[in-house]
N, C-alpha and C positions, 0 to 999 in steps of 0.2 A: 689154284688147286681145284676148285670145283667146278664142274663143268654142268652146266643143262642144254639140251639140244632138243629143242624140237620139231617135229614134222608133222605131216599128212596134212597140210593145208591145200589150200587150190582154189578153183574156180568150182561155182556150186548155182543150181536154179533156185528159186525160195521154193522151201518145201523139198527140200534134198537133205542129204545127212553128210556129214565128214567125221572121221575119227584122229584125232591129232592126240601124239605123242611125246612125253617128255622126259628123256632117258639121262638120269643124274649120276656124275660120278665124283671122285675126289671126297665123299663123305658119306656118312653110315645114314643113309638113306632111311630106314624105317623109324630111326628115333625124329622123324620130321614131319608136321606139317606140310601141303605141298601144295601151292595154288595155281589155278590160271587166271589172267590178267586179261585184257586187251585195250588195243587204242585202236578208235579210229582219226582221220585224217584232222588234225586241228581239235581236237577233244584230248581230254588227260585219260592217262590210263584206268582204267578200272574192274574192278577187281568182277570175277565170273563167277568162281568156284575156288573149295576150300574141301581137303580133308585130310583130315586129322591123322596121327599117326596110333590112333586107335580105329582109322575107318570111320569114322563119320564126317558126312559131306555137310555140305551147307551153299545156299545158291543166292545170286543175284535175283532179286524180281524177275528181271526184264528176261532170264531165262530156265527157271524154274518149272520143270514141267517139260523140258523141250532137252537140255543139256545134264549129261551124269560125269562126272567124275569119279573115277575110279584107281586105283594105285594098285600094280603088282611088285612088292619088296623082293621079289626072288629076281625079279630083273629089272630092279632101282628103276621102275616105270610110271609116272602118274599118263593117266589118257584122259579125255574130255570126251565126250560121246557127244555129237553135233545134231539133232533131229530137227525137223520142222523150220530150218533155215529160214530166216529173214534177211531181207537186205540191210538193216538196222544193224544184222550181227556184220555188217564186215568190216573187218578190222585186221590189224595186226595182234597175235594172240603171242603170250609170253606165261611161261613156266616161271614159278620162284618157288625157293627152299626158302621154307618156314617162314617167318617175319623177317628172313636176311637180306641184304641188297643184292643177293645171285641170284640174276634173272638169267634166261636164254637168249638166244638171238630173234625170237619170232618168231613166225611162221604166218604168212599172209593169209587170211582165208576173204574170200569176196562172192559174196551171195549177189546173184544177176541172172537174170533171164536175156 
């Protein structure tokens, strides 16, 4: 029933931006939490970005200062805002609704020059 799909990944130089989006259906989205994850190649996944489903965010260290998350409820949307790229960040980046096990399929982002 519930779907997360996300996009706008790609290929990026460090010190480039990406905006990747994560568009949720099958459930009433604004009663949610909504995070981004990511994995890189042989590391576990972990966690990026968090906000709440009263709007407030909450960040990993390692991109705090550099990434915003943000959520539009009018169009079941959480986005990641990508600034100041590292190659550290590349990874495969995953959407998930609330503390549930529905994640998205990915979306690969790879910071390289």
């Amino acid at each position: 029933q519930v779907q997360l799909v996300e996009s706008g990944g790609g290929l990026v130089q460090p010190g480039g931006s990406l905006r990747l989006s994560c568009a949720a259906s099958g459930t009433i989205f604004s009663r949610y939490a909504m995070g981004w994850y990511r994995q890189a190649p042989g590391k576990q996944r972990e966690l990026v970005a968090i906000i709440t489903s009263d709007d407030t965010a909450n960040y990993a260290d390692s991109v705090r200062g550099r990434f915003a998350i943000s959520r539009d409820n009018a169009k079941n949307t959480v986005y990641l805002q990508m600034n100041s790229l590292k190659p550290e960040d590349t990874a495969v980046y995953y959407c998930r609704l609330g503390g549930s096990n529905h994640w998205g399929q990915g979306t690969q982002v790879t910071v390289s020059s």
